[in-house]
C-alpha positions in Angstrom: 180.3 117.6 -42.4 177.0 115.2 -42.0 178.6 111.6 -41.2 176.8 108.4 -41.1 177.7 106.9 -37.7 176.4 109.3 -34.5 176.8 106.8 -32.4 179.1 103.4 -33.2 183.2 103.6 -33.8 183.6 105.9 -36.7 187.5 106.3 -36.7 189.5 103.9 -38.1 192.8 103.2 -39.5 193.7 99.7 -41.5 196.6 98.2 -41.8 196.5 96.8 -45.5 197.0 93.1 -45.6 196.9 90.7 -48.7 193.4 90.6 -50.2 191.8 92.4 -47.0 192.5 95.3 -44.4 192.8 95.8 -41.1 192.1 98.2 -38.7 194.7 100.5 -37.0 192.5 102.5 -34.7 189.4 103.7 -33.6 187.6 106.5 -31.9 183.6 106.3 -31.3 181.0 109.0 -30.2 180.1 106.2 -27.2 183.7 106.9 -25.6 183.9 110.7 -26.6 183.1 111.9 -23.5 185.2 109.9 -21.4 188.4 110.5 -23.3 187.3 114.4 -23.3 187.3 114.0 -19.6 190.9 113.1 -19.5 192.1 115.1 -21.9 190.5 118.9 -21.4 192.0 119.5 -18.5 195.8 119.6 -20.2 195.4 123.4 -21.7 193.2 125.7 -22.2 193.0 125.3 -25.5 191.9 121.8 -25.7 189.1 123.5 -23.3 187.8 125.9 -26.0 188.4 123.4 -28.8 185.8 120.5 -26.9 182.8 120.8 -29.1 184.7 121.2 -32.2 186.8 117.9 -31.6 183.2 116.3 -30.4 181.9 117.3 -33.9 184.4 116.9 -35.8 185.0 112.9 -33.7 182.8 111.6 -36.5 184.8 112.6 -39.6 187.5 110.5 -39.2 187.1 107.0 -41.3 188.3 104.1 -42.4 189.9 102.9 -45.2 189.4 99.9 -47.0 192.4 98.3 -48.2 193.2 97.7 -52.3 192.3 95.2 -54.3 195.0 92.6 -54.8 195.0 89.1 -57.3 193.4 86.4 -54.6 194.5 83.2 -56.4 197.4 82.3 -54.2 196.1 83.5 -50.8 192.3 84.4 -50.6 192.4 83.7 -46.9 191.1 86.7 -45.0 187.6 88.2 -43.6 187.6 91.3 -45.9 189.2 89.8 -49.6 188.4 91.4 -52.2 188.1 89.4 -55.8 191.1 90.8 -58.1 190.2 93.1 -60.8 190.5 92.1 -64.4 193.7 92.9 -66.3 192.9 95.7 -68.6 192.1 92.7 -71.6 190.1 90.5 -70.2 189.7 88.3 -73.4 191.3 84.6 -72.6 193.9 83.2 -74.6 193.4 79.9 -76.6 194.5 76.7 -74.7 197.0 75.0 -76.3 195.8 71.7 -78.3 197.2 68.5 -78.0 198.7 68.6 -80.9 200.8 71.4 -80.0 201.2 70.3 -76.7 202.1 66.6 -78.2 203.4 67.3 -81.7 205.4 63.8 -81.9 202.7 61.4 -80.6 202.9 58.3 -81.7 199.4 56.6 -81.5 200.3 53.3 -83.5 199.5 50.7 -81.0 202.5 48.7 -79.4 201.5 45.3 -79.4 201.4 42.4 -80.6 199.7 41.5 -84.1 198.5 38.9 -85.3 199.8 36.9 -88.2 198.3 36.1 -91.1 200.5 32.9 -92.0 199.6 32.0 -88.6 195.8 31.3 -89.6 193.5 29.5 -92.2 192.0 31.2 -94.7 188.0 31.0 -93.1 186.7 30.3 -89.5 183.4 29.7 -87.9 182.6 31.9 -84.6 180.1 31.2 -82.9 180.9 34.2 -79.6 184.1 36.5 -79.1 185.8 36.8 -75.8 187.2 39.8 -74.9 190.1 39.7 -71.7 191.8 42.5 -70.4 189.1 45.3 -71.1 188.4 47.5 -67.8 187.0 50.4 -69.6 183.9 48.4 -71.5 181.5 46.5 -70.3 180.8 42.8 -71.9 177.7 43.9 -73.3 179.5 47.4 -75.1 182.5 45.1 -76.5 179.8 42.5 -77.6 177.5 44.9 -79.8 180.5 46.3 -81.4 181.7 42.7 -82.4 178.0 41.5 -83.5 178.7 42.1 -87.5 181.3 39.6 -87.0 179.6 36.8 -84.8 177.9 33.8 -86.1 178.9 33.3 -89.5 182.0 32.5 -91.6 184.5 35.0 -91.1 187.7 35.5 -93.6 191.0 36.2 -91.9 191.0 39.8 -92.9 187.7 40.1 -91.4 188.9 38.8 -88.1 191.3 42.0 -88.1 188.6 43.7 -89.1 186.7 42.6 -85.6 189.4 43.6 -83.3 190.1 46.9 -85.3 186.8 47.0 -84.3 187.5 47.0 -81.1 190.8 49.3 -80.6 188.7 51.8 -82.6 185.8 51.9 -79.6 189.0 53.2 -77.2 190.7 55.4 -79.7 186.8 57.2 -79.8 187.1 57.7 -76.1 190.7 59.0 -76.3 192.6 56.0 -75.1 195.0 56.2 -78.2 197.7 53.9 -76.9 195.1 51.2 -76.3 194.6 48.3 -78.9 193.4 44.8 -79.4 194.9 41.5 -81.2 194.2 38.1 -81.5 196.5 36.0 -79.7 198.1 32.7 -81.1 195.1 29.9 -80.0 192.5 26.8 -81.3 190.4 28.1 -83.6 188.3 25.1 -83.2 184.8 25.5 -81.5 184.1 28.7 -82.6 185.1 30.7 -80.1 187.5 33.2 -80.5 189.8 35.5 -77.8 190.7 38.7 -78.4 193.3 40.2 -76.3 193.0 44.0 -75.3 196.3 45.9 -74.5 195.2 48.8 -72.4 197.7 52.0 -72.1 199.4 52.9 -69.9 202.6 55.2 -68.9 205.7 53.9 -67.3 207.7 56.8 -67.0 207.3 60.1 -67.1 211.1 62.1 -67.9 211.7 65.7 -67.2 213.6 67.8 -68.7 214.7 71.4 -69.2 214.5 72.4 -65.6 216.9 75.0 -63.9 215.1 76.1 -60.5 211.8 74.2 -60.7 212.0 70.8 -58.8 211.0 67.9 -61.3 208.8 66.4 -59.1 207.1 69.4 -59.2 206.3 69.2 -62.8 206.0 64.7 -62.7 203.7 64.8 -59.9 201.0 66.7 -61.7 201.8 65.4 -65.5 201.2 61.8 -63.3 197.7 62.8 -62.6 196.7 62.8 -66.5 198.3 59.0 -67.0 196.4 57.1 -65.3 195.9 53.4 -66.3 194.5 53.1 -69.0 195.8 55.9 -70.7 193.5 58.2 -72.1 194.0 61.4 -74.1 191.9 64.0 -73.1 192.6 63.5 -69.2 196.2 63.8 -70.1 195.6 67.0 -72.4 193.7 68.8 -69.2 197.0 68.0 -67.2 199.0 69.7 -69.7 197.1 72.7 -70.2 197.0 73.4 -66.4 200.7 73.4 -66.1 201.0 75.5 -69.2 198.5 77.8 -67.4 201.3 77.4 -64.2 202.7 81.0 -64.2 206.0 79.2 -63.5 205.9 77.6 -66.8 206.6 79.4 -70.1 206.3 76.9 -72.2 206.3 72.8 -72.0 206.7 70.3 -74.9 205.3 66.8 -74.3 206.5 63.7 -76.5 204.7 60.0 -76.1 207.5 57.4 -76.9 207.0 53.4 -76.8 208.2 51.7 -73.6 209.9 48.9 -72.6 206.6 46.4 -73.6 203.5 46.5 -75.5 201.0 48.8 -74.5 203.9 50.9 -72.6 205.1 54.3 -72.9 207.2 57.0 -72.1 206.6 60.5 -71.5 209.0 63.4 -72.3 208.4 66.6 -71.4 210.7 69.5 -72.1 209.9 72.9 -69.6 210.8 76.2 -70.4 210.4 77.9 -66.9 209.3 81.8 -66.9 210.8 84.0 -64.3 209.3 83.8 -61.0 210.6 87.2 -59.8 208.5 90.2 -59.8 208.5 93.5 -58.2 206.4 96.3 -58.3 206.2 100.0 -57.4 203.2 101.9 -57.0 201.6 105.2 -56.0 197.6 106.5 -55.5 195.3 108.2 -53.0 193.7 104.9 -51.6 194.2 105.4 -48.1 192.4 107.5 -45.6 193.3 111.6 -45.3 193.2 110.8 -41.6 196.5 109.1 -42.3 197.5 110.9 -45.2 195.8 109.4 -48.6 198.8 109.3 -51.0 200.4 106.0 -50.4 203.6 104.9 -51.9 203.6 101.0 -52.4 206.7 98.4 -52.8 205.7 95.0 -53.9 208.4 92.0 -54.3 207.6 88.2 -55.0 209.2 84.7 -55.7 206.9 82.3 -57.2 209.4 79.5 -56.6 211.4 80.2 -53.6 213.1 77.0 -53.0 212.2 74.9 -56.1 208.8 73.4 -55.3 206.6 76.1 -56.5 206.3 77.5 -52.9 206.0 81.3 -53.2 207.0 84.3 -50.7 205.1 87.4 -51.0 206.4 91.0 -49.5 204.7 94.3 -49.7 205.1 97.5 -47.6 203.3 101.1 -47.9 203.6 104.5 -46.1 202.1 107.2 -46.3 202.4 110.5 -44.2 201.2 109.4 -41.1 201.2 105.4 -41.6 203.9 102.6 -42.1 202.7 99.3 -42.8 204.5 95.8 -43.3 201.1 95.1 -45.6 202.3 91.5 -46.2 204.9 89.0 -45.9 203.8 85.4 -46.8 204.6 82.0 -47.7 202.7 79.2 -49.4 203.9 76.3 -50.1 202.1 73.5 -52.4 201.2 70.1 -49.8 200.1 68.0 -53.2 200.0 67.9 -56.5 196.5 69.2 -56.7 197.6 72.0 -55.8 196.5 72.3 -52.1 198.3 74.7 -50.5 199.3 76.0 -46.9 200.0 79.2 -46.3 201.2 81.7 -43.2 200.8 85.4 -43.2 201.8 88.5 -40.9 201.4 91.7 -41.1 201.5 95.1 -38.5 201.7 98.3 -38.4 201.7 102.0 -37.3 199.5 104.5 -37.9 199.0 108.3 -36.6 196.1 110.9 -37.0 197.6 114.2 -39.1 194.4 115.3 -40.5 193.3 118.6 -38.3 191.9 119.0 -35.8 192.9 115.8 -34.2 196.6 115.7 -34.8 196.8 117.9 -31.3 195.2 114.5 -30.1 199.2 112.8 -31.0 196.7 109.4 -31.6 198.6 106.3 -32.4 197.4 102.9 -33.6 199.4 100.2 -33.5 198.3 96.4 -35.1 199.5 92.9 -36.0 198.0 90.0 -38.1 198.4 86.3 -38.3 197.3 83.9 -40.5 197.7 80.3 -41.2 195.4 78.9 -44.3 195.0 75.6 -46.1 193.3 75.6 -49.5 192.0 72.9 -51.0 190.9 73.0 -55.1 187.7 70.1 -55.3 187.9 70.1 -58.8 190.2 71.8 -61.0 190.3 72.1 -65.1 192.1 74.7 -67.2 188.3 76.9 -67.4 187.1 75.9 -63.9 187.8 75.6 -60.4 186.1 74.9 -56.8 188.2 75.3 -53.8 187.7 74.7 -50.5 190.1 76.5 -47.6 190.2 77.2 -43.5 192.0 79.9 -42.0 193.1 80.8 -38.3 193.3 84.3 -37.6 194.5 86.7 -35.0 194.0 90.3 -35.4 195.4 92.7 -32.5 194.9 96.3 -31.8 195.9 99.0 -29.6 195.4 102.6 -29.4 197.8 105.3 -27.5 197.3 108.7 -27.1 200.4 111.1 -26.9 198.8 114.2 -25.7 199.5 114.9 -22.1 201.5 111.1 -22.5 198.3 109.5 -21.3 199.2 106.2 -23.2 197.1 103.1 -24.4 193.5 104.2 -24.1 189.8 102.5 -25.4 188.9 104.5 -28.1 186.4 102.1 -29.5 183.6 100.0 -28.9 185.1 96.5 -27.6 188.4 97.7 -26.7 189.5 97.0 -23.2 191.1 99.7 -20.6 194.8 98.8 -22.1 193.4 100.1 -25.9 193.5 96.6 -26.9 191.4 94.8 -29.8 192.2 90.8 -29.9 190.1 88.5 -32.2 190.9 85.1 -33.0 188.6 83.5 -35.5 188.3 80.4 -38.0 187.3 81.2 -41.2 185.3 78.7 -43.5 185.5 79.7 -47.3 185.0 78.3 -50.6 185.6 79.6 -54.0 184.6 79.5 -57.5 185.9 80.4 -61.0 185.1 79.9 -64.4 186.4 81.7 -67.8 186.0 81.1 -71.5 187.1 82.8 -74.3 183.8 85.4 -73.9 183.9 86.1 -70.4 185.0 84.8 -66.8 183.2 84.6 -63.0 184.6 84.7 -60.2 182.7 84.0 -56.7 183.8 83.8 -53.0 181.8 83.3 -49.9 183.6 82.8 -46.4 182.1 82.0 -42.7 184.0 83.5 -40.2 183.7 82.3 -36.7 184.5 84.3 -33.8 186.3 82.3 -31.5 187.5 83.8 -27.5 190.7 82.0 -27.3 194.3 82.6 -26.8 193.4 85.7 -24.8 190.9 87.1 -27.1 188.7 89.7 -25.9 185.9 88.8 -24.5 183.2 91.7 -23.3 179.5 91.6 -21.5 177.6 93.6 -23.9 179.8 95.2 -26.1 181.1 93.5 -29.1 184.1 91.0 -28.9 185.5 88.2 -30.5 182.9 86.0 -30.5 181.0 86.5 -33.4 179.5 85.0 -36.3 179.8 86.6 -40.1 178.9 85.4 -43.7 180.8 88.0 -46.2 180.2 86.4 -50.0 181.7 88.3 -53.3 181.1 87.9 -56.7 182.5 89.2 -60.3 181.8 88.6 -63.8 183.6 90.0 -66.8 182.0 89.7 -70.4 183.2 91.0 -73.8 180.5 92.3 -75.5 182.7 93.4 -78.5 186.3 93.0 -79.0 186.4 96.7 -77.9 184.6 96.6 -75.0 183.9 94.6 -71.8 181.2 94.4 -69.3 182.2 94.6 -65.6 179.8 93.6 -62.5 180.9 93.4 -59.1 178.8 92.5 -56.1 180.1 92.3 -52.4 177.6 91.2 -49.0 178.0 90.7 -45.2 175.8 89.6 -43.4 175.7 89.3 -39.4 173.2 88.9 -36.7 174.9 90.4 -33.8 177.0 93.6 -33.6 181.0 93.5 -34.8 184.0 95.2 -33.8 184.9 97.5 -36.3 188.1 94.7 -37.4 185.0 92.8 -38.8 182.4 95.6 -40.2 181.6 96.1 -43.6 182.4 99.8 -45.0 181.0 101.4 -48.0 183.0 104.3 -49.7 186.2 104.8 -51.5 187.7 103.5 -54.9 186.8 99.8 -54.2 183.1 100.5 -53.2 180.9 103.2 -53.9 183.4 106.0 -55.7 183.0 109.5 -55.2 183.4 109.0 -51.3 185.9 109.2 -49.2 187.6 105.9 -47.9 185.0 104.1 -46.2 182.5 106.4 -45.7 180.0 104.5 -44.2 181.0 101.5 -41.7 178.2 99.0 -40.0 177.7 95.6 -39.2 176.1 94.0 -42.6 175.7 95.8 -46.0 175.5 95.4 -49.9 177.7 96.6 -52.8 176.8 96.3 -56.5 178.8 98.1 -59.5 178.2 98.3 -63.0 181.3 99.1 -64.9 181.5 99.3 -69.2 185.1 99.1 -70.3 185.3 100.4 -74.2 189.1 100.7 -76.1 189.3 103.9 -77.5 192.8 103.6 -78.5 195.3 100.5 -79.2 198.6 101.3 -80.7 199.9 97.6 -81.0 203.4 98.6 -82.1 204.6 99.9 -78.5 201.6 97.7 -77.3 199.8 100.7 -75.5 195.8 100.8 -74.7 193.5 103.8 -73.7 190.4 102.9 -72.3 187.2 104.7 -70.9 185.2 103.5 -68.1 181.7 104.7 -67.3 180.5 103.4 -64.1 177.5 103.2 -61.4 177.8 102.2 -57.8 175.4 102.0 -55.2 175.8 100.7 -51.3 174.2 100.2 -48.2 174.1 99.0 -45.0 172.8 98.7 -41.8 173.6 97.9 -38.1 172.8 95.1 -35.3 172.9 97.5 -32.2 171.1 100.5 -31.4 173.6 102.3 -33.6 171.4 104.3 -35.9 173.4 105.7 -39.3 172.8 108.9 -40.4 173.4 108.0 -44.0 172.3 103.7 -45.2 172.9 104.2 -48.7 175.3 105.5 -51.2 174.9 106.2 -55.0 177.4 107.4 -57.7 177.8 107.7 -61.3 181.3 108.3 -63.1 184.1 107.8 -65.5 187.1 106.3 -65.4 190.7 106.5 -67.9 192.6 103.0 -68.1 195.8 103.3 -69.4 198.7 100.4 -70.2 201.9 100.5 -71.8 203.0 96.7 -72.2 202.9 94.6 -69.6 205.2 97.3 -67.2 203.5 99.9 -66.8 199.3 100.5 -66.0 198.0 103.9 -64.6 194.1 104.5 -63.9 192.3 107.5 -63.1 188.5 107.9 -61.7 186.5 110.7 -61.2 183.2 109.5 -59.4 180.2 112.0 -58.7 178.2 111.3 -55.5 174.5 111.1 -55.6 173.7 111.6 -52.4 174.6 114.8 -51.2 177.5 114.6 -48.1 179.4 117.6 -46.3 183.6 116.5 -47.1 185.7 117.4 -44.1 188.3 117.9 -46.2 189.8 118.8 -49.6 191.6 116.1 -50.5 191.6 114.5 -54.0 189.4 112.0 -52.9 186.7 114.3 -51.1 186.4 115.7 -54.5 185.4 112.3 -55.9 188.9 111.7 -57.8 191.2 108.5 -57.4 194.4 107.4 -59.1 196.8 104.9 -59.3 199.9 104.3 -61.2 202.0 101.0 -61.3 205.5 99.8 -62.8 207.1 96.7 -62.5 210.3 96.4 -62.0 210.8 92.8 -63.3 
């Protein structure tokens, strides 16, 4: 077939890692003719065969790894945003009143007495103490019908109701006003304000969960004085807290006036889950059907700190894709997280399977994420990630062992990139549609033995890679998907780093990763319409037209033979409850290519099929 890449690394094999991939292996036209050179002169077959491996070099390509849900660990140079569950619509927050069906808003404290005080009085000015919320001039305007004239005693209730009204508007319900005992002569009376506040928060209900856990973040709503809707926002994030089934909050009075108590009852959900799964997302250099384990704890030790595990193989791969933990630093739910992943990877596709080529890689990852600001529809997050990516390449034939097959690697076979990675995050979701945005910086740094080259690429580098999504019912049949994905460089990458175009996350009715360059550009348009819902065994059906489009372009001298993709298709969505989820896309390329191979995916088709376990 016609391939994109004459010249640059156009073999590679990735080792899947949460929210990004990685690359196994490589093999590049530029180092062709030196590995021939070694290798020829082991049979006389590999002699006649030269110029068909030398054509046949640029056919083998790289696959881009699956996308995977990015809210607990976006943390890597390739993440991909997490596609939409098959119905996208957003379910209701809870109110306060179911969230606080027993709240008492009756002010506790002190009244004043009517036996206590003659019958008319004389003000002249009102003093307000104790008000931190309102300014003098607010507290004065509301108290101006009462000031300078005769007032009754009933009307001088009537002034500090006044008064506890203006913070029960601006949600401080467990604020209030009275008039302490004092002269009434002179004409100048005090009113007393009794701002809110909580003195204990009580949990209850727990079994694994830590209560802290649950305190610390219900303590970030109670603030002094107390005030309703900051409290409600608190609440509906935790009932958002996939830990937490279900919470019941009840406001009590405290141990003094203007004091209170809250209770909160917890039903936790299970924070198990596993997951099997099966499709043709990886490269037919490496065999494309992949079988998938995935097992998690969302709570692993009590404090909401979760552990993440996932292994594939295919035929000629197996990959520990993931094994992480994050664990929650504050109750703002800034995290830190380490991840690692390797694995091994052999060529089996034909002709280069004689070739015995081997790939062998490791990741590491250590990430802090930071949310700025945080409400049950919206979030901004900040986060900072080391990385170390290594890989080597062997090859078996004639047991010549590691060997540079790509552009970068050194004489052992050897890749090594450290980097620190800058990124920052955005969502935003109503009851109509949700966006989701990511940009990261990633900084190529030539430390801890990194490699470090004259002219070809190495680990320093510099990279901007920023995705967005946006999901929009249009009826409540039918959604609106649009996904976008950039990199942008100004110097040439290893292939760890490049951007690839091709495959059932970019550009379907390609083969994994067709194209592969320093910077590029991916849009889709996807429409999602029901076509058939039986809500009794809670099954969907759903058809899924689609257009893609891609392209990209290189720093070096590296000209592509192909810079853009196009493709039109349809796609079948099917989900039975929340267990089980299969898809199947047929995408029908645009631009006309020459398949190596006849693979499902070479003739534009992908599928995937999920269960979970628990």
């Amino acid at each position: 077939m016609q391939h994109e890449q004459p010249s640059p690394t156009t073999d590679v094999f990735y080792l899947h890692n949460h929210h990004q991939s990685r690359l196994y292996g490589e093999l590049s036209h530029t180092t062709t003719a030196r590995f021939l050179s070694l290798i020829l002169h082991s049979s006389s077959f590999l002699l006649m065969a030269a110029p068909a491996i030398a054509q046949a070099t640029s056919e083998l390509e790289l696959v881009q790894l699956p996308t995977m849900p990015i809210i607990s660990n976006p943390n890597t140079p390739d993440v991909v945003l997490p596609e939409p569950e098959p119905q996208p619509v957003v379910e209701p927050l809870p109110s306060l009143e179911d969230l606080l069906p027993q709240l008492e808003i009756a002010p506790n404290h002190p009244q004043t007495s009517l036996e206590e005080n003659p019958g008319e009085i004389i003000i002249e000015q009102f003093k307000v103490v104790g008000s931190t919320v309102f300014s003098a001039e607010e507290l004065a305007a509301v108290l101006e019908p009462f000031t300078g004239d005769t007032i009754s005693f009933p009307e001088l209730l009537q002034a500090q109701a006044a008064i506890t009204e203006l913070y029960r508007k601006q949600g401080y319900i467990t604020s209030g006003a009275f008039t302490p005992p004092q002269s009434l002569q002179g004409g100048t009376i005090t009113i007393q304000v009794v701002e809110g506040e909580v003195e204990a928060i009580k949990i209850h209900n727990t079994r694994r969960l830590n209560p802290s856990y649950i305190s610390s973040r219900v303590e970030l709503g109670t603030t002094t004085p107390l005030n309703q809707e900051q409290l409600l926002e608190k609440l509906q994030l935790l009932q958002l807290n996939p830990l937490i089934e279900n919470l019941q909050v009840e406001l009590a009075a405290g141990s003094s006036p203007g004091k209170s108590v809250l209770e909160v009852n917890i039903e936790e959900a299970s924070a198990f889950a596993s997951e099997l799964s099966l499709d043709n997302q990886r490269s037919p250099s490496v065999g494309s059907l992949r079988r998938r384990l995935q097992v998690s704890h969302g709570n692993l030790v009590g404090f909401g700190d979760r552990f993440d595990f996932s292994f594939f193989n295919t035929e000629g791969s197996n990959s520990l894709e993931n094994i992480s933990y994050n664990f929650p630093i504050n109750p703002r739910n800034g995290t830190i997280a380490f991840s690692h992943s390797r694995g091994i990877s052999n060529v089996i596709e034909e002709p280069f399977n004689i070739l015995d080529i081997e790939s062998k890689s490791r990741t590491y990852e250590l990430t802090y994420r930071q949310p700025l600001s945080q409400t049950p529809t919206e979030e901004l997050a900040l986060g900072l990630t080391a990385s170390r990516q290594e890989v080597q390449t062997l090859l078996g034939i004639d047991n010549i062992g590691p060997f540079p097959l790509s552009d970068g690697a050194d004489d052992n076979g050897e890749i090594k990139i450290s980097a620190v990675r800058f990124f920052q995050e955005y969502s935003k979701r109503s009851s109509q549609d949700i966006l989701a945005a990511r940009s990261q910086f990633s900084f190529g740094i030539g430390v801890f033995g990194a490699t470090i080259n004259d002219s070809e690429p190495d680990s320093e580098f510099f990279s901007w890679r920023a995705q967005a999504q946006y999901l929009r019912l249009l009826t409540s049949d039918i959604t609106l998907l649009l996904r976008s994905d950039l990199q942008w460089s100004n110097e040439p990458l290893v292939a760890l780093e490049q951007f690839s175009l091709g495959g059932h996350f970019n550009v379907r009715g390609y083969r994994q990763a067709f194209l592969l360059a320093d910077k590029g550009l991916f849009t889709s348009a996807e429409v999602r319409a029901t076509v058939l819902r039986i809500p009794e065994w809670n099954i969907s059906l759903q058809l899924a037209p689609f257009f893609d489009f891609g392209t990209v372009s290189n720093n070096s001298n590296n000209e592509l033979e192909f810079s853009n993709l196009y493709s039109l298709g349809l796609g079948l969505r099917f989900s039975l409850g929340n267990s089980f989820f299969a898809t199947l896309e047929w995408g029908i390329p645009l631009v006309d290519v020459e398949n190596a191979g006849n693979s499902l995916q070479e003739q534009g088709l992908y599928f995937t099929v999920k269960y979970k376990l628990f």
